[in-house]
Backbone bond lengths (Angstrom), bond angles and torsions (degrees), N, CA, C in turn:
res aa  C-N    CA-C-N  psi(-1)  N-CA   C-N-CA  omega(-1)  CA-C   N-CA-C  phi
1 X - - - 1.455 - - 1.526 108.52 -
2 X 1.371 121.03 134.38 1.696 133.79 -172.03 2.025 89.84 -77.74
3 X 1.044 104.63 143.60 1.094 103.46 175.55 2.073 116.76 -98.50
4 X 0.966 82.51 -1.43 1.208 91.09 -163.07 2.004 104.82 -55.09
5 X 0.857 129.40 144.75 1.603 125.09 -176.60 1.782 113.11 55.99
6 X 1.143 114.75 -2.93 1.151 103.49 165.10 1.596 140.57 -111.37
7 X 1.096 133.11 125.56 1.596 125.09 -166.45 1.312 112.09 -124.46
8 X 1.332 93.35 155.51 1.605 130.63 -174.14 1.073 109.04 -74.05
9 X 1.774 118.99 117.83 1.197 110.54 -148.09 1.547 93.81 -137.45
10 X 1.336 120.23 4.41 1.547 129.14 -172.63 1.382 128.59 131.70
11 X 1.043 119.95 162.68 1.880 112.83 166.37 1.637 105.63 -88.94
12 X 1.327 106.25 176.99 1.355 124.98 -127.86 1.729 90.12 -98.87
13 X 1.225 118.85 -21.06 1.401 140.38 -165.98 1.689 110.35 -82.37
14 X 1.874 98.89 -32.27 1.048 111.28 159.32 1.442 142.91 -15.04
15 X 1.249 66.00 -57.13 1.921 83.36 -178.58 1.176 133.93 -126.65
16 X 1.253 140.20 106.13 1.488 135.11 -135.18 1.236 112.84 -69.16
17 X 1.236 109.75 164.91 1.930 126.53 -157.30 1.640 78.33 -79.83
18 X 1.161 117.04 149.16 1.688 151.35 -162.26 1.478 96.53 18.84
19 X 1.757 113.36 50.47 1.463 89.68 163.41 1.814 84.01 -135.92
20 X 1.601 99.53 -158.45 1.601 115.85 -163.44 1.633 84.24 -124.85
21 X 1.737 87.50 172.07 1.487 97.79 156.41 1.567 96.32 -154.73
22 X 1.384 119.33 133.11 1.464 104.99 -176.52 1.792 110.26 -113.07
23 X 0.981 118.49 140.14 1.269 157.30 -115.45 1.798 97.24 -89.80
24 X 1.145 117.77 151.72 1.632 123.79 158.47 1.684 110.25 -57.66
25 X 1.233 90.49 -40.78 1.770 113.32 -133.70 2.071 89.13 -80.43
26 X 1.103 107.20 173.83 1.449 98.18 175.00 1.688 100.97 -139.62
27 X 1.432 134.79 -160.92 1.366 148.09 -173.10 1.222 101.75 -154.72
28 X 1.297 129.72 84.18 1.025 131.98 166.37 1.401 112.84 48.59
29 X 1.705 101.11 64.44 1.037 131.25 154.62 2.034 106.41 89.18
30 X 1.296 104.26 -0.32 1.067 101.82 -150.87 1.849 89.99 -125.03
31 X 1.667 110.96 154.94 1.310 125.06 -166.35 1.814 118.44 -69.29
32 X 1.349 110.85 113.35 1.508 93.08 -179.67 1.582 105.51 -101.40
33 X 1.174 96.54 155.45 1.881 112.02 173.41 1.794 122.73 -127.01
34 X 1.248 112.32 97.16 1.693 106.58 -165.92 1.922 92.15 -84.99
35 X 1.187 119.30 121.25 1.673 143.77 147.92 1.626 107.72 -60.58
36 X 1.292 97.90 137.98 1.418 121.18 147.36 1.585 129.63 -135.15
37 X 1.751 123.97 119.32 1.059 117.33 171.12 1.192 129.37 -71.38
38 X 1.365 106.59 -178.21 1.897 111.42 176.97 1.589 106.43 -55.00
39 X 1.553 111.51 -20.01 1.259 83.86 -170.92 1.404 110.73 -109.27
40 X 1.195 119.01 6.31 2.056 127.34 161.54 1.370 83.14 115.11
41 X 1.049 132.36 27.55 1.657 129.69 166.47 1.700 97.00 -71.18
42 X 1.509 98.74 153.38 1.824 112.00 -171.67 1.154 95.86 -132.60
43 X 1.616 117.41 117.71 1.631 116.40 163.25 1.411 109.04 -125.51
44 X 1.323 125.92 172.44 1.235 126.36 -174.37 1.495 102.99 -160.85
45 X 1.787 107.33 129.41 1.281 113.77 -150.38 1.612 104.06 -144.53
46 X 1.239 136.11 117.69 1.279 145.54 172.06 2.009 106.81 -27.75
47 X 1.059 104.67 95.62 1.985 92.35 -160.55 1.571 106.17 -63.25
48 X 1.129 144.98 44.20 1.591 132.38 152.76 1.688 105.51 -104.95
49 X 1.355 136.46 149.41 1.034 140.90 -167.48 1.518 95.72 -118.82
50 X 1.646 104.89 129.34 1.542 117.67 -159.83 1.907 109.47 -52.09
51 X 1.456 108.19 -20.93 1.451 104.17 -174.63 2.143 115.15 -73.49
52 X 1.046 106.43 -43.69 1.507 109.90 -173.15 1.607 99.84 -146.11
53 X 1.230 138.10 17.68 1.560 148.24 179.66 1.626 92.98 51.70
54 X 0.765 116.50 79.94 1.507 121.85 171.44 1.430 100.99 -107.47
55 X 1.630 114.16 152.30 1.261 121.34 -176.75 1.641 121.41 -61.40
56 X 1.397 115.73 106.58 1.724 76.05 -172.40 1.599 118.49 -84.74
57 X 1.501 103.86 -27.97 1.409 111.92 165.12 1.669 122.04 -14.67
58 X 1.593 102.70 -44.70 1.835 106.42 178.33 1.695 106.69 -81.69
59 X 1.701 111.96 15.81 1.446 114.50 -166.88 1.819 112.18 -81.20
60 X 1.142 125.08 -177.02 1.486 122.86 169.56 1.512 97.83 -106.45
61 X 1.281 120.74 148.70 1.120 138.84 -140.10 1.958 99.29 -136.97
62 X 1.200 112.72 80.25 1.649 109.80 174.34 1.734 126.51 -104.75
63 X 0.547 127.47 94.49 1.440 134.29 169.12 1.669 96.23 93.39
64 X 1.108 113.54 -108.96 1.873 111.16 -168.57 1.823 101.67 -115.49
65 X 1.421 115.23 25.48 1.502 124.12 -170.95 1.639 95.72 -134.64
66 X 1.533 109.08 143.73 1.183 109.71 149.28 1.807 109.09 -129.87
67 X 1.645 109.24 162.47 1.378 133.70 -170.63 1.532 111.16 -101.40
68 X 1.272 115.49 111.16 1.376 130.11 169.38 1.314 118.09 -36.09
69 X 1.240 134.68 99.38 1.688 130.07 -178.96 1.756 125.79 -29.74
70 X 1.772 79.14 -46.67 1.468 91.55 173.59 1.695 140.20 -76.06
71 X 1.243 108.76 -35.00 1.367 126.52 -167.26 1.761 99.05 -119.34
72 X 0.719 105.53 -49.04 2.052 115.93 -176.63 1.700 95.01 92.46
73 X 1.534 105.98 44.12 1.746 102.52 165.55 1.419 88.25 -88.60
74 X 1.386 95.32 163.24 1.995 114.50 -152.85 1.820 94.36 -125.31
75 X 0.914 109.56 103.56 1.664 105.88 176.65 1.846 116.22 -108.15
76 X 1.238 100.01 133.34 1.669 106.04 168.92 1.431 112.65 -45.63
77 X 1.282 142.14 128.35 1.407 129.89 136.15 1.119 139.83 -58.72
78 X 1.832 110.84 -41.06 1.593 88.96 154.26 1.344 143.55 -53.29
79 X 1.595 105.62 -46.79 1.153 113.22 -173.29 1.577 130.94 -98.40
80 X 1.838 109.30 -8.62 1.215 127.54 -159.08 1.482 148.24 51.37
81 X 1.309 86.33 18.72 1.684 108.83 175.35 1.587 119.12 -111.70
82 X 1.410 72.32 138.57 2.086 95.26 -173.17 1.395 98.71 -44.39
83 X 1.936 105.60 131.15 1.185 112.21 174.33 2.379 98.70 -77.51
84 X 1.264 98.12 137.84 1.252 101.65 153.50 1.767 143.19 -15.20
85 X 1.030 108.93 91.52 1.512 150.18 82.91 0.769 118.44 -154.38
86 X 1.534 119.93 5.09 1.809 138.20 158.27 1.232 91.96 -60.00
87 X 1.420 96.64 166.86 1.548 115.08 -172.21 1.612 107.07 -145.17
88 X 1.564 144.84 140.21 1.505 122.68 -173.40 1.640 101.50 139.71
89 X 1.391 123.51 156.04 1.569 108.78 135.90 1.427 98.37 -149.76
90 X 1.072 123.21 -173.14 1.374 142.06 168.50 1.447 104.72 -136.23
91 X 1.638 107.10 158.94 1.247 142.86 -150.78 1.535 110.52 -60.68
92 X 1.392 160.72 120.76 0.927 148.64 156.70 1.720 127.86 -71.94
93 X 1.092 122.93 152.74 1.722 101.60 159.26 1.277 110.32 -157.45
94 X 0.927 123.09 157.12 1.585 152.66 -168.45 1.869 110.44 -46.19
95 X 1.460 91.88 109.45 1.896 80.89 -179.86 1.653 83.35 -140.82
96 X 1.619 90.96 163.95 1.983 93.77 -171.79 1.838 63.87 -147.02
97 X 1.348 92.79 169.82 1.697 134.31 174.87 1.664 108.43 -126.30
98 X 0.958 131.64 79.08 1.326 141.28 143.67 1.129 132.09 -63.39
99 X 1.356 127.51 111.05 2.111 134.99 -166.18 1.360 81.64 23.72
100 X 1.346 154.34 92.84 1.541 150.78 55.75 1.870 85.17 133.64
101 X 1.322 87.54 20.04 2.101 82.82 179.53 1.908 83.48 -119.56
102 X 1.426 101.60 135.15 1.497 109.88 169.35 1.218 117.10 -130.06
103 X 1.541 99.29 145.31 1.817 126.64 -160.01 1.276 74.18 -112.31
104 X 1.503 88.00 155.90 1.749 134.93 162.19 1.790 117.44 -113.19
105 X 1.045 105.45 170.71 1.579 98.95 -170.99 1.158 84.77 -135.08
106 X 1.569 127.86 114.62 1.588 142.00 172.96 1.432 108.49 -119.64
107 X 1.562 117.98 99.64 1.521 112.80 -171.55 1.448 87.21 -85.48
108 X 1.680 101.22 173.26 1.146 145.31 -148.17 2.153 88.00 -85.77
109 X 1.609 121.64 132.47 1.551 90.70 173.91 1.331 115.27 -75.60
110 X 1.271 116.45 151.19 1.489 121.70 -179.57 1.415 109.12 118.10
111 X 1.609 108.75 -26.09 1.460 104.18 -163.53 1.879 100.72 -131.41
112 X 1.764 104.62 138.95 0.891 95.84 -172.91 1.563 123.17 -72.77
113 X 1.467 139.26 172.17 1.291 150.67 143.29 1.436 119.99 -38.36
């Protein structure tokens, strides 16, 4: 993996199995939150939830979806789109798990991912 735009953001233990931890760091100005499922899956997700930007980071976290604290809109982690009959997504971005330390992929602004 090029390191270039990507940072070290913790080990994997970090952050508890079906929970979040949301981030120092921002995306263009805006809150990130990296997920982990039950099964050591790593996602990383712009933390406002497309309905009222609610944190989702403080969300419950089930299988490869987490639930908006506020509203109970249900968003993909892979992909960041409102599970059904919600409608919406929010931003995804690039996280890998390397020997149990995980990077994020924070492009440069101006330039895409």
């Amino acid at each position: 993996m090029s390191t270039a735009n990507w940072k070290k953001i913790g080990r994997l233990e970090s952050i508890p199995v079906r929970g979040s931890r949301r981030l120092c760091s921002s995306h263009f100005g805006r809150p990130i939150a990296v997920f982990r499922t039950s099964d050591d899956r790593v996602f990383a997700l712009v933390d406002e939830c497309p309905h009222k930007k609610g944190p989702l980071s403080e969300g419950i976290v089930a299988g490869d979806t987490v639930a908006c604290p506020l509203h109970g809109m249900v968003i993909g982690l892979s992909d960041g789109v409102a599970v059904a009959p919600d409608e919406g997504a929010v931003e995804t971005l690039p996280v890998s798990v390397v020997d149990g330390e995980i990077y994020l992929h924070l492009p440069e602004p101006g330039v895409s991912g």
